[in-house]
C-alpha positions in Angstrom: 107.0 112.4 127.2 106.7 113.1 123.8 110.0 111.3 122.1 109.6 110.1 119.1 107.9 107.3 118.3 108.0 104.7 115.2 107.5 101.4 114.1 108.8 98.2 116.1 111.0 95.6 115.8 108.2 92.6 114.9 109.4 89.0 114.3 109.2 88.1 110.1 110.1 84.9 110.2 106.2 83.5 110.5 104.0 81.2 108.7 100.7 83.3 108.1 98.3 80.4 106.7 99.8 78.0 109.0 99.0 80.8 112.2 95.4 81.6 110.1 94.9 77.5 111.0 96.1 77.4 114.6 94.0 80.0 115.1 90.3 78.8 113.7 91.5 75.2 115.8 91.6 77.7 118.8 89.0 79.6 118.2 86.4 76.0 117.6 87.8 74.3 120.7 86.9 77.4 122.9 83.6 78.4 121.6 79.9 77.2 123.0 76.6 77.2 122.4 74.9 79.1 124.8 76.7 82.4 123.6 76.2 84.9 125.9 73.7 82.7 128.0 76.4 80.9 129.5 76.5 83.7 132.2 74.3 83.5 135.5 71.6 86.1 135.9 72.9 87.6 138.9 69.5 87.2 140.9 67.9 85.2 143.5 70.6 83.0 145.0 73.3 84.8 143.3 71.9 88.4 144.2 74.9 88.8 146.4 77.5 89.4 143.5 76.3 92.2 142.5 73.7 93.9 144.8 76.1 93.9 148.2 78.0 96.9 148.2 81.3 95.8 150.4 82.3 99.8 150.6 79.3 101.5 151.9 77.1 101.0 154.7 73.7 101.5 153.1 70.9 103.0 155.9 67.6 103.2 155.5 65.8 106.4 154.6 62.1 107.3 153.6 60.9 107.4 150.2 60.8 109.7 147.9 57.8 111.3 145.8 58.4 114.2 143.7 58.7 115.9 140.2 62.1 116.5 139.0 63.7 118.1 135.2 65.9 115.5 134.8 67.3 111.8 136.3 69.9 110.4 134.9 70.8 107.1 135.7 73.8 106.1 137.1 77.4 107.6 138.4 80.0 106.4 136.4 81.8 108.7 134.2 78.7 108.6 131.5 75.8 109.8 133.9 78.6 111.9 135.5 79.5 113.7 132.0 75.3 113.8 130.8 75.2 115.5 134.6 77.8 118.3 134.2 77.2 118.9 130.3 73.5 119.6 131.3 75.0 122.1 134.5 76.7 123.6 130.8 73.6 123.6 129.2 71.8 125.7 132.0 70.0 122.5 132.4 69.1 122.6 136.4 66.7 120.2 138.5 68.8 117.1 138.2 68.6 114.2 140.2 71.5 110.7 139.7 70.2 107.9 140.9 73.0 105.0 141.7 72.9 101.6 143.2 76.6 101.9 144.5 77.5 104.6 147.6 79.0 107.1 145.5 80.0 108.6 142.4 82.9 106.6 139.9 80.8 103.8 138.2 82.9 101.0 137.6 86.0 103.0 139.7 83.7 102.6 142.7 83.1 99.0 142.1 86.4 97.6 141.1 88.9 98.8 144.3 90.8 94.6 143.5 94.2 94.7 144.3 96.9 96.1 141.3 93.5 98.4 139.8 95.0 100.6 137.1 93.6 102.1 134.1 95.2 100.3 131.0 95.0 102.8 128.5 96.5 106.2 128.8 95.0 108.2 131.7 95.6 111.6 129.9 93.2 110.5 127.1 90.8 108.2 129.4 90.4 110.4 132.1 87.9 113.2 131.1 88.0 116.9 131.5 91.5 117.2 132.7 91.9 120.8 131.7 88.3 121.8 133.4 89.0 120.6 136.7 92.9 121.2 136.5 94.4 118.0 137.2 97.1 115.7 135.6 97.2 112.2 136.0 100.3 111.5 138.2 101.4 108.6 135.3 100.1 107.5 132.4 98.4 104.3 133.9 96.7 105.8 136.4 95.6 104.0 140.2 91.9 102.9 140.3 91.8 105.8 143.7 93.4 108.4 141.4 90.4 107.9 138.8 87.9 107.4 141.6 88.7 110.6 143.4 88.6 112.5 139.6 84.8 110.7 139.4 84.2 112.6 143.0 85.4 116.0 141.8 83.4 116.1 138.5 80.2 115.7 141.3 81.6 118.2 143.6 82.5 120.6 140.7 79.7 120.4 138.8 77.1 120.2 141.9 75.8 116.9 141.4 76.1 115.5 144.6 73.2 118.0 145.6 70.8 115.8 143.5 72.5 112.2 144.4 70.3 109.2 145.5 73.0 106.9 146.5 72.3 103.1 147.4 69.3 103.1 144.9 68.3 101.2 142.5 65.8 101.5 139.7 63.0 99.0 139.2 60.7 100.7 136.4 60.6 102.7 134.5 57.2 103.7 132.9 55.9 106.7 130.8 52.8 108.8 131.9 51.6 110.4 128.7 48.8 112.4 130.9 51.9 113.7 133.0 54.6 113.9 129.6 56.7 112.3 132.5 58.8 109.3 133.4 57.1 107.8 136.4 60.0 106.1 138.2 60.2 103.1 140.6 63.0 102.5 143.2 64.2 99.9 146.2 63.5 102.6 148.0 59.9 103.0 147.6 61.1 105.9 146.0 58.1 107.2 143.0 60.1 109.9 140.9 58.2 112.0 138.4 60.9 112.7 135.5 60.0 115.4 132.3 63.7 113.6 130.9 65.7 110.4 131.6 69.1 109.8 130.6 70.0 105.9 130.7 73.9 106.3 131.6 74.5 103.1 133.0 77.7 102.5 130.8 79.2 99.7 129.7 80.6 98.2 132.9 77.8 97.7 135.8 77.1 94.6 136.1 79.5 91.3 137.0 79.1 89.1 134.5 79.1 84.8 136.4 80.2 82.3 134.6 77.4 79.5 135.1 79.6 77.3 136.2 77.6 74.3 138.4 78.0 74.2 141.7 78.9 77.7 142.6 76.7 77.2 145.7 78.1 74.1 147.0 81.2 75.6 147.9 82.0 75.3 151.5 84.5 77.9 151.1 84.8 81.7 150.7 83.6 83.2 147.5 83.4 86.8 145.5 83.6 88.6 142.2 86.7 90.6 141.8 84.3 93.6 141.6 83.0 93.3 144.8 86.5 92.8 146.4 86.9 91.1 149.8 89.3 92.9 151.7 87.9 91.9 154.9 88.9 88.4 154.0 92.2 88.9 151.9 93.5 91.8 154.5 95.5 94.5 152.3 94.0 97.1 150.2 94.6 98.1 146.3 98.4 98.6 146.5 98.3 94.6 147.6 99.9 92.9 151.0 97.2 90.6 151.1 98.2 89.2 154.1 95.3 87.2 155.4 96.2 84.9 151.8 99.2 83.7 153.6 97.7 80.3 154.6 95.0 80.4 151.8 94.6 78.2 148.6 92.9 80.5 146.1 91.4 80.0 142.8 91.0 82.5 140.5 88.7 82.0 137.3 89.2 84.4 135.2 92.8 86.2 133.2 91.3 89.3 131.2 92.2 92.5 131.9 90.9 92.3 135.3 92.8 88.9 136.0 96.5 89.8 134.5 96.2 93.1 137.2 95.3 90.6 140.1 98.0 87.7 139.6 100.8 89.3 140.7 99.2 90.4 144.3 97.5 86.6 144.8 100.7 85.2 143.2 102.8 87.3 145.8 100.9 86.8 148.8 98.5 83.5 148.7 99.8 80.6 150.0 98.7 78.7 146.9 97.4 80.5 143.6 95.4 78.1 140.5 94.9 80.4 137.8 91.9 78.6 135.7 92.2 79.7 132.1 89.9 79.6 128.9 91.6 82.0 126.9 94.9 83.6 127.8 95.5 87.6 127.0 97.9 89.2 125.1 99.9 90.6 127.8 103.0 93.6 126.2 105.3 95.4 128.5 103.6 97.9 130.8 105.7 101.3 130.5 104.2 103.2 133.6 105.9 106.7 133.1 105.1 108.9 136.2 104.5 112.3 134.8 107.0 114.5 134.1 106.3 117.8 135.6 108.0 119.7 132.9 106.0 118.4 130.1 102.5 119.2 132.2 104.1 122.8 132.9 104.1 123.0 129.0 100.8 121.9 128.1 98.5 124.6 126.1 94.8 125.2 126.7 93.1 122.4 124.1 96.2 119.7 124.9 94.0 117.1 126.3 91.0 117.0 123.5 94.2 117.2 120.1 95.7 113.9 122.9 92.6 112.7 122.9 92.5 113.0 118.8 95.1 111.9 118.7 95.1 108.3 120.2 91.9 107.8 118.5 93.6 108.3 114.9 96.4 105.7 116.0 94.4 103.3 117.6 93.2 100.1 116.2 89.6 101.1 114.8 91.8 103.8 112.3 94.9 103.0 112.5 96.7 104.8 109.5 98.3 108.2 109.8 100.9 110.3 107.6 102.2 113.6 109.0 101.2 113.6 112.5 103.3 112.1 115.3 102.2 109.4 117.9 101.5 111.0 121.2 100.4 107.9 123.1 103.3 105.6 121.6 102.0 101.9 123.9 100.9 98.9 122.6 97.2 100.7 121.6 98.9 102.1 118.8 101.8 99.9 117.8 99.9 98.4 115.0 98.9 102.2 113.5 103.1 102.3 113.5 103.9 99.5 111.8 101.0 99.3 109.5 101.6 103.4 108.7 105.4 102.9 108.3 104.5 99.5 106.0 102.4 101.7 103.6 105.1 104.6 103.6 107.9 101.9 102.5 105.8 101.0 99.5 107.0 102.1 96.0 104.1 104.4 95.6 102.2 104.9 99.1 99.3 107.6 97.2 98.6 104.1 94.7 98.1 101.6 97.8 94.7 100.1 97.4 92.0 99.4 100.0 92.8 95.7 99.2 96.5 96.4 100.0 95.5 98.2 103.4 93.8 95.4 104.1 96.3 93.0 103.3 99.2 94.9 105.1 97.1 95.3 108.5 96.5 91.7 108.3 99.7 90.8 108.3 101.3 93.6 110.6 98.5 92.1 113.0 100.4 88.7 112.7 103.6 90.0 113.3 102.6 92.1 116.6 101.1 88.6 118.2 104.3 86.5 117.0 106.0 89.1 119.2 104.0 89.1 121.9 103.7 85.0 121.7 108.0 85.2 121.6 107.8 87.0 125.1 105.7 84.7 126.7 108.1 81.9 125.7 111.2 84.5 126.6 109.6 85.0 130.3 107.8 81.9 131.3 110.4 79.2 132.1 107.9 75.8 132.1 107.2 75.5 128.2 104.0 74.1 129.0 102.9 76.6 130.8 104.4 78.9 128.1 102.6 77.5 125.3 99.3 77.5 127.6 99.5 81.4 127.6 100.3 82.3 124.1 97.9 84.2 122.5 97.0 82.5 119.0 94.6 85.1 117.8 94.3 88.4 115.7 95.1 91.7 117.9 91.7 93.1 119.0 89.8 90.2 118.8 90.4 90.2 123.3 90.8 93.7 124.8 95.1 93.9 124.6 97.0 94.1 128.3 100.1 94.8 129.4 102.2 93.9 132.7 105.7 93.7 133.9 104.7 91.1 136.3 102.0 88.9 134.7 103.8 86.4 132.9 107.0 86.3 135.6 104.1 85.2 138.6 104.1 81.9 136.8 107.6 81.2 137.7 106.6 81.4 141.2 106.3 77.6 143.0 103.1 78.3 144.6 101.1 79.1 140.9 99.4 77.1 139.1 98.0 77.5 135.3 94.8 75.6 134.5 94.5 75.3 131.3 90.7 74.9 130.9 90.3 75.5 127.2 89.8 72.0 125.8 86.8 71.6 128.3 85.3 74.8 127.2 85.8 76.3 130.7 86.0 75.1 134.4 83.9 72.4 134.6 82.0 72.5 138.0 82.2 73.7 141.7 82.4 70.8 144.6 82.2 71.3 148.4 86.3 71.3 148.6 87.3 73.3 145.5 86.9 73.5 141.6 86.9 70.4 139.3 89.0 71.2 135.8 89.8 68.6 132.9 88.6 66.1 135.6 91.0 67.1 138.6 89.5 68.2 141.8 91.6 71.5 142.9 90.7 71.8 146.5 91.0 75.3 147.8 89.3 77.8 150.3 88.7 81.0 148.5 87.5 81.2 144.9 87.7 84.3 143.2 85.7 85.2 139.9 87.8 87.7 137.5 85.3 87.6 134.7 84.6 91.1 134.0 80.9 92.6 133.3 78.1 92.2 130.9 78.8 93.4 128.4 77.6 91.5 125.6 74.3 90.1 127.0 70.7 91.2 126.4 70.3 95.1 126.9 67.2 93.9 129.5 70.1 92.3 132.2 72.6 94.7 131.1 70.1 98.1 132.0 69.2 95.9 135.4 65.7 97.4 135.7 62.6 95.4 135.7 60.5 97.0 133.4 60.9 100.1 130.5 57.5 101.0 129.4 57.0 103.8 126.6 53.9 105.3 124.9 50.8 102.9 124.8 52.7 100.3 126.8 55.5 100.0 124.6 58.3 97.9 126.5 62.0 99.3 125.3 63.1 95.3 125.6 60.8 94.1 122.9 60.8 96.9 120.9 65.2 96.7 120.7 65.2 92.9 121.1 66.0 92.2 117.6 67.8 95.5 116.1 68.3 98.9 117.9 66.2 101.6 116.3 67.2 105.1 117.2 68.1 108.6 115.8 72.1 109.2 116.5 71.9 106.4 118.5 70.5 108.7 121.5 67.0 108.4 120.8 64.0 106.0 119.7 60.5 107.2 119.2 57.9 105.5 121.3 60.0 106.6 124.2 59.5 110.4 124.8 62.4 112.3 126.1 64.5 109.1 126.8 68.1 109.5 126.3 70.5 106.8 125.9 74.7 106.2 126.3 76.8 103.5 124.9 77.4 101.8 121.8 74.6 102.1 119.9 74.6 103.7 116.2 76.8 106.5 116.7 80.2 107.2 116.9 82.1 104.3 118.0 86.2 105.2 120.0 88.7 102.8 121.5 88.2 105.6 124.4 84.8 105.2 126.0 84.9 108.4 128.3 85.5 110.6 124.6 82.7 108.9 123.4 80.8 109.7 126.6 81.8 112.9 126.8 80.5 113.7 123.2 76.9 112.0 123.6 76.8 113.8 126.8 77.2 116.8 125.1 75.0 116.4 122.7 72.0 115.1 125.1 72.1 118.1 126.8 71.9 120.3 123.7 68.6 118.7 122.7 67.4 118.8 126.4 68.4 122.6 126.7 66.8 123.3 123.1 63.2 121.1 124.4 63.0 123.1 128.0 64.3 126.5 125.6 61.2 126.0 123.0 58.9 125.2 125.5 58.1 121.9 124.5 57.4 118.8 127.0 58.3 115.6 125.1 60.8 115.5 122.3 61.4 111.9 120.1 62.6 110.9 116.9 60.0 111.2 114.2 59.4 107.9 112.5 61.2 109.4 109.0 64.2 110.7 110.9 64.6 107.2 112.9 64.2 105.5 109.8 66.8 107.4 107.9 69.1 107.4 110.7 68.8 103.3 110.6 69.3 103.4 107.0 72.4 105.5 107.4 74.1 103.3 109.6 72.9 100.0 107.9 73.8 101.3 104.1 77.4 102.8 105.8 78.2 99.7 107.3 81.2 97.5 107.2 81.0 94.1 107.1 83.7 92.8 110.3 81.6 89.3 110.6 84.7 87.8 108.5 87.3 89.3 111.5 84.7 88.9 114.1 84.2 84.8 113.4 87.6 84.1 113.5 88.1 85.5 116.9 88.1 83.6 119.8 85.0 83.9 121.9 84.4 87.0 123.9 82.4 90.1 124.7 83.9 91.9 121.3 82.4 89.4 119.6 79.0 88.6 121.2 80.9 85.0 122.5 81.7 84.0 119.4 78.8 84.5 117.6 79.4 88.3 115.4 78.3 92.2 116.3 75.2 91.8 114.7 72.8 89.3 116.8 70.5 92.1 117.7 71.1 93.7 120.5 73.5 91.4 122.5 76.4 92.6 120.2 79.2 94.7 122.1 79.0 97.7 119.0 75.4 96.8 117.7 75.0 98.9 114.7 77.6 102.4 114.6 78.2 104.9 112.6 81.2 103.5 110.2 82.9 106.3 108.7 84.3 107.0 112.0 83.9 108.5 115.5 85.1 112.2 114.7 83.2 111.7 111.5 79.8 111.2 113.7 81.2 114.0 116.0 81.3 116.3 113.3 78.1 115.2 111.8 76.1 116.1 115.6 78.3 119.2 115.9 76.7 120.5 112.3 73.1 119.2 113.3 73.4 121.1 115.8 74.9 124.2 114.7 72.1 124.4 112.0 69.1 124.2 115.0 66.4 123.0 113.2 66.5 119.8 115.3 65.5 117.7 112.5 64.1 114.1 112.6 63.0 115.2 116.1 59.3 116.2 117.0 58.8 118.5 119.5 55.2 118.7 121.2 54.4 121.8 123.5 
């Protein structure tokens, strides 16, 4: 599993300016003016895409009033990580509170048929070595990940303080209490001395507004609250109740080129409506090779996880060290790598050269990826509908061994939907596109989660009110203002996970994993020194801002030529305050943060933070 692994065989022959123009022409026919606000606020009439929970039976019970250490807020791998690096800590009295039945976050929610991970489970799949497991291949099964999520709880004894089926409304600070007062469905009034917000970055569907959706006379879901009832089959596919069904599926991101193959296999009719197609490489799903785990070392899984992250697309140039991952995550750290090690003088390669290089190796790698497209897909049309003609990175990068082939398949059908900006309304009978009624009877939505929306709809919760009725949604609305990107004064020991000004990976659970640890620290140290609220001090907020802003990198050039999507706010650049995927992180790199923290840490004094007894 660890062959090794060098540069690939890219296509030279390419026009670069003539690409740089197809691409802007793609880029302005596909973008809109509503930005992020073209998704429906999954409320009211269109509560049922995200509040029904299709895998557990939710019963009633009576509320709950009581004073707890510490709630951290949702299950997923962040809250999940914050939960058992507090257990580390010594940290006890902890309570999760989760809308969905059970522990796994976004594993819990998407069960669609073909779920996989699609980046490599060794590094994505956190503390292997604690809990003694090994992914059995290196894309692992959404039940495989899901069952990990359900051991971290059992391991780490969170299930003991779970409130399952729950979901926050409020959240409001009591400064005569130094306590998070806490609002449920439930009727639930929880008395918090911390809060960790650990929603991540995947929990709510996003809805395409698309008019109409209401109209339908037929049978309609989000791929993240699969049907199975209605489609029969499970997540390994044989979705036999499809078999006299005309399906639509909106939607071909990452969720989307995992689904096509079972719809494609098993509907009686499949339209695939497309804005923007994916880049879509080979899928190498290596089971694991039992030799290779027999000879991992204690520490294998974190110098992996290092590993990937200094070959991946945010670093991306490496001497000396070998790829371990070797997919299409790191293809462009090869090539761009083995571009500057062919120069005359590699130590004597500017900035500007780097630059220029990666530009181009970026070109080459979607030339490629355009060429198999055209050498799989046998209607050129169709073909030429699903090459990507953007730069690598600007849509999250897939790969499948079936995707492209399904097209072949009589009963499919690509919708090209580009020119029109997107699928233009829902009727009684089906979905209207470039003015063509497709009638169908199911219509499924593959268009992933908010991610890129207001922080208000993407925390779900009603109301966040800090010291002297401070409300965390105005006080973020136009630029995030934190220390380490954990904390914010005006919001007493408040925690926060995600991408906000700190270390930013192309691995979420690492990145996780290393705010979880951190949290917990400061926790430990408050409850250690006997204090009752910790916060940034105004001067340690404000330097950490000015940090961030004065290390900066300027992306907006790369960002505005991108199609529209969540990496760049739809379209519109990372820095529209705090609708932008990354908002403001640290630039000089995520181990760079990681060793920052570590030091901070390590020296005690907890500075920038005020502690209160």
């Amino acid at each position: 599993m660890e062959t090794p692994c060098g540069p690939t065989d890219t296509p030279t022959d390419i026009d670069i300016p003539a690409l740089r123009e197809k691409y802007a022409q793609e880029r302005a026919k596909r973008l809109r003016p509503e930005g992020g606000s073209q998704y429906l606020e999954l409320e009211g009439d269109f509560a049922e895409f995200y509040e029904v929970d299709p895998y557990t039976t939710v019963t009633e019970r009576d509320p709950i009033a009581e004073d707890v250490d510490v709630v951290i807020l949702g299950g997923g791998f962040a809250g999940l990580l914050a939960g058992a690096y507090l257990k580390k800590a010594g940290v006890e009295g902890i309570r999760v509170i989760e809308m969905a039945g059970d522990f796994g976050g976004v594993w819990y929610w998407n069960r669609f048929p073909g779920i996989q991970c699609d980046n490599d489970a060794y590094c994505y799949i956190p503390m292997l070595e604690e809990l003694g497991f090994i992914p059995s291949k290196k894309f692992a099964d959404g039940a495989e990940i899901l069952q990990h999520c359900r051991n971290i709880g059992k391991h780490f004894g969170l299930y003991d303080g779970a409130l399952f089926s729950t979901q926050v409304r409020e959240l409001q600070w009591d400064d005569d209490l130094r306590r998070w007062r806490i609002s449920t469905d439930r009727g639930d009034d929880i008395r918090a001395r911390f809060v960790v917000m650990a929603q991540g970055s995947y929990n709510r569907p996003k809805l395409p507004g698309i008019p109409g959706i209401k109209d339908f006379a037929g049978h309609v879901f989000h791929s993240a609250r699969w049907d199975y009832d209605y489609t029969g089959g499970d997540a390994d596919g044989g979705l036999h109740k499809l078999a006299d069904k005309r399906v639509a599926l909106v939607g071909t991101g990452a969720t989307g080129v995992q689904l096509v193959p079972h719809l494609g296999r098993d509907a009686k009719q499949l339209f695939v409506f497309q804005r923007t197609p994916s880049s879509v490489d080979e899928r190498v799903n290596t089971p694991t090779d039992p030799a290779w785990a027999a000879s991992l070392r204690p520490g294998w899984q974190e110098e992996r996880k290092r590993n990937f992250h200094n070959w991946s697309p945010f670093v991306g140039v490496v001497f000396g060290e070998p790829d371990l991952v070797c997919d299409f995550w790191t293809e462009l750290g090869r090539n761009l790598t083995a571009r500057i090690a062919a120069s005359p003088d590699p130590a004597a390669v500017t900035i500007e050269q780097i630059m220029a290089f990666r530009e181009e190796e970026d070109y080459k790698i979607m030339e490629r990826l355009r060429r198999r497209v055209a050498a799989v897909v046998e209607d050129p049309a169709t073909a030429e509908a699903l090459k990507p003609y953007y730069r690598f990175m600007c849509k999250r990068p897939c790969s499948s061994e079936q995707y492209l082939a399904t097209f072949n398949r009589p009963n499919v059908t690509l919708v090209d939907v580009s020119e029109s900006k997107g699928v233009e309304r829902l009727t009684e009978k089906g979905i209207v596109a470039n003015g063509v009624e497709y009638e169908v009877d199911c219509v499924i939505f593959a268009s992933g989660f908010e991610i890129s929306t207001e922080i208000s709809r993407r925390y779900a919760i009603d109301r966040i009110v800090g010291r002297d009725g401070l409300s965390l949604f105005e006080h973020w609305r136009d630029d995030y203002k934190t220390l380490h990107g954990m904390t914010s004064r005006g919001f007493p020991n408040q925690f926060f996970m995600g991408f906000i000004q700190g270390g930013v990976s192309a691995n979420t659970t690492a990145m996780f994993e290393q705010q979880a640890e951190h949290i917990a620290y400061i926790i430990a140290e408050a409850q250690n020194r006997g204090a009752t609220t910790v916060e940034p001090s105004q001067e340690g907020q404000d330097n950490w801002v000015s940090t961030v802003r004065e290390l900066a990198i300027d992306n907006s050039a790369f960002e505005l030529s991108c199609t529209p999507g969540y990496y760049n706010n739809e379209g519109r650049g990372g820095k529209e305050g705090n609708g932008a995927f990354l908002g403001d992180f640290y630039s000089p790199g995520f181990y760079a943060f990681d060793e920052l923290i570590a030091e901070w840490r390590a020296r005690g004094a907890l500075e920038g933070l005020e502690l209160r007894g």
